[in-house]
C-alpha positions as semicolon CSV with decimal commas, in nm:
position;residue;x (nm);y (nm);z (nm)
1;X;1,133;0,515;-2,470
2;X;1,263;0,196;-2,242
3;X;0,944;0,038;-2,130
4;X;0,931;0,089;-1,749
5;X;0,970;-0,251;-1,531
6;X;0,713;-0,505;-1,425
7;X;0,689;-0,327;-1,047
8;X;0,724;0,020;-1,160
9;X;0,416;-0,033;-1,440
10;X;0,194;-0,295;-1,163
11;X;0,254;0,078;-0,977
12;X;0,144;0,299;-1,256
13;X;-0,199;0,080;-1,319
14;X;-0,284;0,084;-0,927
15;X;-0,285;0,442;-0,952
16;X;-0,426;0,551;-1,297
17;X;-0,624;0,288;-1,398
18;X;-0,739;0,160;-1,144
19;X;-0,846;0,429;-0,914
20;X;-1,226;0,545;-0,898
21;X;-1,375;0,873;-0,942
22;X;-1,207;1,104;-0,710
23;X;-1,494;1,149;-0,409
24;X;-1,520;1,448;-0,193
25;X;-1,390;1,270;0,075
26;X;-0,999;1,272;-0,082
27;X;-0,774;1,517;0,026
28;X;-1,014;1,610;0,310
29;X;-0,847;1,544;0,630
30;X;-1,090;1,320;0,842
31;X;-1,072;1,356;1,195
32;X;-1,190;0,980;1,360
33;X;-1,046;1,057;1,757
34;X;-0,947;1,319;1,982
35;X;-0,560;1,446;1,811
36;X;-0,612;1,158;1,593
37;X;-0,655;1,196;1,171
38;X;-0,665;1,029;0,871
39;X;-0,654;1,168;0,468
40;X;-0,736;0,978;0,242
41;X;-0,487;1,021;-0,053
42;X;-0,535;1,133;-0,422
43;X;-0,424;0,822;-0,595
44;X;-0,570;0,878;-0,912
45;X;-0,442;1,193;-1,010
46;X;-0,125;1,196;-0,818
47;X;-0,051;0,832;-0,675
48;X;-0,071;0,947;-0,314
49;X;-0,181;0,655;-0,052
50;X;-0,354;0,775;0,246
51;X;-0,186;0,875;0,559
52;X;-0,257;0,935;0,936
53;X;-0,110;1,124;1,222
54;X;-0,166;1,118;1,607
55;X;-0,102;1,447;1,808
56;X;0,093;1,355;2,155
57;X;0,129;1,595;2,412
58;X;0,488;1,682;2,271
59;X;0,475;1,557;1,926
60;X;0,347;1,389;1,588
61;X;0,336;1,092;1,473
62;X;0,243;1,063;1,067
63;X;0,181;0,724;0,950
64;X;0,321;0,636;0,656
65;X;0,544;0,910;0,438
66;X;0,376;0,916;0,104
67;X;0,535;0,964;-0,235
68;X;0,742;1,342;-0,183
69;X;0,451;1,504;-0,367
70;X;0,214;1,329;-0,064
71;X;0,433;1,447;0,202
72;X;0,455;1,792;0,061
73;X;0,019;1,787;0,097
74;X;-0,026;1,626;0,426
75;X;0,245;1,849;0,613
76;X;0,074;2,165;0,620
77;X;-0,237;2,000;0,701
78;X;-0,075;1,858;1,000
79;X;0,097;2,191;1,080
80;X;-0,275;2,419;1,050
81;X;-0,356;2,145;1,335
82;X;-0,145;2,185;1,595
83;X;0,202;2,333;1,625
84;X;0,384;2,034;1,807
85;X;0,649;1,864;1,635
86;X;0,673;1,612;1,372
87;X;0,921;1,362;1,527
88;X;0,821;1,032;1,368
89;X;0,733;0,907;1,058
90;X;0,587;0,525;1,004
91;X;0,670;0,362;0,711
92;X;0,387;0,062;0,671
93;X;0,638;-0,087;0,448
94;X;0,881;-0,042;0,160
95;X;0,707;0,061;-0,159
96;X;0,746;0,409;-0,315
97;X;0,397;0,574;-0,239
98;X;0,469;0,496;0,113
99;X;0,842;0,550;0,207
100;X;1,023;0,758;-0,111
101;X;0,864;1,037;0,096
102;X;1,103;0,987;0,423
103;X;1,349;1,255;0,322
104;X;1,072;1,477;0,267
105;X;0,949;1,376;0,624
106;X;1,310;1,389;0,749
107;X;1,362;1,764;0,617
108;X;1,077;1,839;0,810
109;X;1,181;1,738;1,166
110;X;1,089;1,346;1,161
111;X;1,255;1,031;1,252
112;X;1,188;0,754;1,003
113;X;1,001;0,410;1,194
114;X;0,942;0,068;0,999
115;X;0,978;-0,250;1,077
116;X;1,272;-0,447;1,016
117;X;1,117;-0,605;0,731
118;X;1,089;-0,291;0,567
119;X;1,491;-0,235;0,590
120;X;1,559;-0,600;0,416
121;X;1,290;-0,517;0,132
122;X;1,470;-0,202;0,077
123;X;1,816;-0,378;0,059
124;X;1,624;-0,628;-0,186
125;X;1,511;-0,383;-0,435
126;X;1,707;-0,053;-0,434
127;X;1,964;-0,215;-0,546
128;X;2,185;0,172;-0,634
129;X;2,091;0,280;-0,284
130;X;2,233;-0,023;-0,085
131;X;2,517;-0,186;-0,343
132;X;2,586;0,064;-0,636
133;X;2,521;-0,236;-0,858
134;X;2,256;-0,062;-1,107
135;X;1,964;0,069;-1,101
136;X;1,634;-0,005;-0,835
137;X;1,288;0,109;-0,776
138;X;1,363;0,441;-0,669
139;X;1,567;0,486;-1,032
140;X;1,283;0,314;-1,226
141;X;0,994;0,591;-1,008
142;X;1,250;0,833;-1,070
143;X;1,199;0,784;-1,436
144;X;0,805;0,877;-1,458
145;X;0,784;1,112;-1,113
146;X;0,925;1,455;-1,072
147;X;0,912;1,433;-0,715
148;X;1,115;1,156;-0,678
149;X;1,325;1,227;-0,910
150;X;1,408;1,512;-0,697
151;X;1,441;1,392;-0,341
152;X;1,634;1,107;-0,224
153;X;1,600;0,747;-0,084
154;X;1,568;0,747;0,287
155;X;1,550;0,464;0,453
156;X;1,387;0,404;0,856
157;X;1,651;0,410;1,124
158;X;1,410;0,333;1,366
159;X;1,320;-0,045;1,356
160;X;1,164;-0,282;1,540
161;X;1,060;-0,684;1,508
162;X;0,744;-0,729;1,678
163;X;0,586;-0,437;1,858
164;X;0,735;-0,072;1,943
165;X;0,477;0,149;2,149
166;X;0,428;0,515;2,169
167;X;0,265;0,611;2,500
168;X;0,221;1,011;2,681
169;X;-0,064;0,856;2,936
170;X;-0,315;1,041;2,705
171;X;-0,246;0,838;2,359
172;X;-0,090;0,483;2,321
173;X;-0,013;0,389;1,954
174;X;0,137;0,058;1,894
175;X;0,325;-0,041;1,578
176;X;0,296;-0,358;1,535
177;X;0,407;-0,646;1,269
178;X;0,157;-0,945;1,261
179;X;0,274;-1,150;0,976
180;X;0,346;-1,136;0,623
181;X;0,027;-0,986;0,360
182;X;0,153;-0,730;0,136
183;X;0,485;-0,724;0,164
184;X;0,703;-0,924;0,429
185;X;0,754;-0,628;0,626
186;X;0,396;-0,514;0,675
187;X;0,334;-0,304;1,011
188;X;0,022;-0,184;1,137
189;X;-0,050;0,091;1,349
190;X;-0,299;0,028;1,683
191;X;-0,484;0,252;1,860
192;X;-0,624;0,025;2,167
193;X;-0,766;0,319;2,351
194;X;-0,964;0,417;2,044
195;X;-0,984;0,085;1,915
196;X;-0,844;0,260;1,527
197;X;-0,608;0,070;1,324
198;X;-0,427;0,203;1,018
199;X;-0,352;-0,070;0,797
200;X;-0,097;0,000;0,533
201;X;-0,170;-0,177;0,215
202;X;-0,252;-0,496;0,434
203;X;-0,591;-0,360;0,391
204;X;-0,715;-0,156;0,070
205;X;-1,071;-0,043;0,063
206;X;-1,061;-0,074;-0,365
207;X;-0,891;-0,257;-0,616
208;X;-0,575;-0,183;-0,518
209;X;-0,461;-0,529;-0,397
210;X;-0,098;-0,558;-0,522
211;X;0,062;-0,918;-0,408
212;X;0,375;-0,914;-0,605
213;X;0,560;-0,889;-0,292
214;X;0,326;-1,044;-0,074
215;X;0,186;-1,394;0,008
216;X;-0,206;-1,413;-0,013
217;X;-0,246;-1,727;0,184
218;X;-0,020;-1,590;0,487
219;X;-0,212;-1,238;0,422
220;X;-0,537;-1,420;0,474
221;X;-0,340;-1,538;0,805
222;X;-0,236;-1,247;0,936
223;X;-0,549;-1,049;0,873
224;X;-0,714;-1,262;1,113
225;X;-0,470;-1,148;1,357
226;X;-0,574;-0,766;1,300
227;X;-0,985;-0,894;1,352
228;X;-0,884;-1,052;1,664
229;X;-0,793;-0,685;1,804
230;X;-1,175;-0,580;1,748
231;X;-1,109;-0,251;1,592
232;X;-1,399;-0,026;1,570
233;X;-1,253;0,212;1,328
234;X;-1,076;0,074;1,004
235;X;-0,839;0,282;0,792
236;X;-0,665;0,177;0,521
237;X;-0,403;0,289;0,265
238;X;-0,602;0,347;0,024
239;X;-0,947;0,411;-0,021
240;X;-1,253;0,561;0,238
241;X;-1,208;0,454;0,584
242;X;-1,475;0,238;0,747
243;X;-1,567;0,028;0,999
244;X;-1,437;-0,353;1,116
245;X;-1,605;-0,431;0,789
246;X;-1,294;-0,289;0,573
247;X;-1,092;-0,571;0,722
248;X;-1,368;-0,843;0,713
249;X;-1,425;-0,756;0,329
250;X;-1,028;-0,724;0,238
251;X;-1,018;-1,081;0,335
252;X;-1,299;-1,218;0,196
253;X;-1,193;-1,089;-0,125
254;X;-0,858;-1,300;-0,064
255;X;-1,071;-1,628;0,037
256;X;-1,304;-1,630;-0,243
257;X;-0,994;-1,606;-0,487
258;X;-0,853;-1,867;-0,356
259;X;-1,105;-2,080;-0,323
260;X;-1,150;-2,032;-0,690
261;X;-0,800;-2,080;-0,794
262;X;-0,815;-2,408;-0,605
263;X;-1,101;-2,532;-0,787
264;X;-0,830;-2,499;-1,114
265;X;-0,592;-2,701;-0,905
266;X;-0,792;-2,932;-0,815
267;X;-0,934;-3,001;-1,151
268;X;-0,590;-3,052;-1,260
269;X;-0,629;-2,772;-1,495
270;X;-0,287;-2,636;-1,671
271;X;-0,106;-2,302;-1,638
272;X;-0,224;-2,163;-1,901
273;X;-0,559;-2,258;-1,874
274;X;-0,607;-2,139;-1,507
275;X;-0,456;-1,785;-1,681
276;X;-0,782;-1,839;-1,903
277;X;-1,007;-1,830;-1,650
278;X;-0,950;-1,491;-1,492
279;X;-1,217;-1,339;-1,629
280;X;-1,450;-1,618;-1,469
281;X;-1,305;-1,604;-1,162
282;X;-1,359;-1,214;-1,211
283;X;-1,707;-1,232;-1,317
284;X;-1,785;-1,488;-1,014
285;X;-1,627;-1,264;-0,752
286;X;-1,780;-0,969;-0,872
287;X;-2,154;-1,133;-0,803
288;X;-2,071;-1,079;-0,444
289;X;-2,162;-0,719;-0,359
290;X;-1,935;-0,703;-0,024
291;X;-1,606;-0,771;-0,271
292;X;-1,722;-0,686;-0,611
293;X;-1,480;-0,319;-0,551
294;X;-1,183;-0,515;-0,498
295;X;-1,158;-0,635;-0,853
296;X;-0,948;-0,435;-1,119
297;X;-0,628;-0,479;-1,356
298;X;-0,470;-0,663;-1,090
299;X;-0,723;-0,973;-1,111
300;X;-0,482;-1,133;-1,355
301;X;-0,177;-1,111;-1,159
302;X;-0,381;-1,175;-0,806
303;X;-0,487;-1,558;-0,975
304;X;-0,165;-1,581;-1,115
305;X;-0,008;-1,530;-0,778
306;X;-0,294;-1,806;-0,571
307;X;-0,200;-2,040;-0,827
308;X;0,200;-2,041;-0,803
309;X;0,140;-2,030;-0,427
310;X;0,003;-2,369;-0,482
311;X;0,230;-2,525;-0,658
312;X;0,165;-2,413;-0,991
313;X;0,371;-2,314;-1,288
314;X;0,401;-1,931;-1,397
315;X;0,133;-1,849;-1,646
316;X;0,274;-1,804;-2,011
317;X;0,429;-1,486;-2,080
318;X;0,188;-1,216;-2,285
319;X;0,282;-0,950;-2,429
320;X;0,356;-0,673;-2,242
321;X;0,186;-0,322;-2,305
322;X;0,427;-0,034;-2,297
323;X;0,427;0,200;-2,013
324;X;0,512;0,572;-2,141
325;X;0,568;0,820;-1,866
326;X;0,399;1,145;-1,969
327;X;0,413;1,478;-1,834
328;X;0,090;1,685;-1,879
329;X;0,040;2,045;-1,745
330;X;0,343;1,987;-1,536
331;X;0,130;1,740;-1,327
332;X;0,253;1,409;-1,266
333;X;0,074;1,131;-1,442
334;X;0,148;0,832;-1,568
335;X;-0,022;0,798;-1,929
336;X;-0,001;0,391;-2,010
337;X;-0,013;0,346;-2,390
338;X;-0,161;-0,022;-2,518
339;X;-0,324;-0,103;-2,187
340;X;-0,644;-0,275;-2,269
């Protein structure tokens, strides 16, 4: 079988490998306001990111649409909550396990939201959708998920640049794009009332820091734009929800990398041999107990990515482990074959 491609496996380790022991808390649907909720997702066994929803007097508002299999979990939850409308869904940005569920959102009454950013990533990478001209990410997901594989690419028709509000007099939510971190089309959603932000994968509570399409010096940036806000109530795309702490500790992690990818540069130390010295960096972030849960398979590619952000060549080219999509029990799963 055709390995899968760089993005699609990077998106099969995050969520099999990479996951920890499922907790009680996942699945549960967490109420953290008045009308306001967040689930945390099951992205070990079924790649799901966490979503949120806010009840207004007339209508829903889910953050963030999930894979189709996520969607398909979080709307009857919503729906044994209240019987208003769901009229808008927020894409946090572009990847699969957070927008391939908008048609699934879209069948069910909702609007799709996302900043403009999150358009021009989709034009950038589903390449069928937008220009015919071969396959994208939704035909390489399509390969290894049923669920995709059986909806459709959706994309938001709702954008906005800097800020688009929500407001019944009861509930203001404010969507709001702060800079680039994940992805250049990251938006967050902000509760001032409540003083709750959901973060997208701007902020992971785990090591599920993917920064392929992301820029960890100007996500160091704009996180300090999100801490300026003050939030009281932090919850992220994947992993528990927490406190102002989540946010304080997602950057941290980002600074201490950096800081020791810069010792590499500064030492004038090659490509290849700041690639060898992963693990150190790995075993020297992990003495710190407030980021040790951030590390994982993505260590590699995280350094990789500090270092060309400074000026430095790619790393050498290993070899790449084969990615098998396997079906088991007619659950979807991703079984990687070679990973080490």
């Amino acid at each position: 079988m055709k390995p899968l491609s760089q993005f699609a496996q990077s998106l099969a380790l995050a969520t099999l490998l990479l996951a920890p022991p499922a907790r009680a808390e996942v699945n549960v649907v967490e109420k953290v306001a008045s009308d306001v909720y967040f689930h945390e997702g099951d992205i070990g066994r079924r790649g799901h990111c966490n979503n949120g929803w806010i009840v207004f007097a007339d209508y829903v508002l889910v953050v963030d649409a999930n894979f189709p299999s996520g969607a398909e979990v979080i709307l009857p939850k919503v729906k044994a909550l209240t019987d208003k409308p769901i009229r808008f869904a927020f894409d946090t940005h572009h990847h699969g396990d957070h927008a391939y569920g908008n048609q699934v959102m879209h069948e069910a009454g909702a609007t799709i939201v996302g900043h403009s950013g999150v358009l021009a990533e989709m034009r950038k990478y589903e390449t069928n959708y937008f220009t015919g001209k071969g396959p994208g990410r939704w035909e390489d997901a399509a390969k290894g998920r049923k669920d995709v594989a059986a909806s459709k690419l959706r994309p938001p028709t709702i954008l906005f640049d800097k800020q688009l509000a929500f407001d019944d007099g009861t509930h203001r939510v404010e969507l709001l794009h702060l800079g680039v971190a994940h992805t250049h089309g990251d938006g967050w959603a902000w509760l001032p009332k409540e003083r709750i932000v959901f973060t997208g994968d701007a902020c992971v509570n785990g090591p599920y820091n993917y920064t392929g399409d992301g820029n960890i010096h100007e996500w160091i940036k704009t996180l300090d734009r999100v801490i300026a806000l003050k939030p009281l109530k932090v919850c992220p795309a994947h992993g528990p929800s927490g406190g102002p702490e989540v946010l304080d500790n997602q950057q941290l992690y980002f600074k201490s990398l950096i800081a020791e990818v810069r010792k590499l540069k500064d030492a004038g130390k090659t490509a290849a041999e700041a690639q060898a010295a992963s693990d150190t960096i790995k075993e020297t972030l992990r003495k710190n107990d407030r980021i040790a849960h951030y590390i994982g398979q993505f260590i590699d590619a995280q350094v990789e990515k500090a270092w060309t952000e400074m000026g430095g060549a790619p790393f050498p080219a290993k070899k790449q482990a084969q990615v098998e999509p396997v079906w088991l029990k007619g659950k979807e799963l991703l079984v990687l074959r070679g990973v080490q």
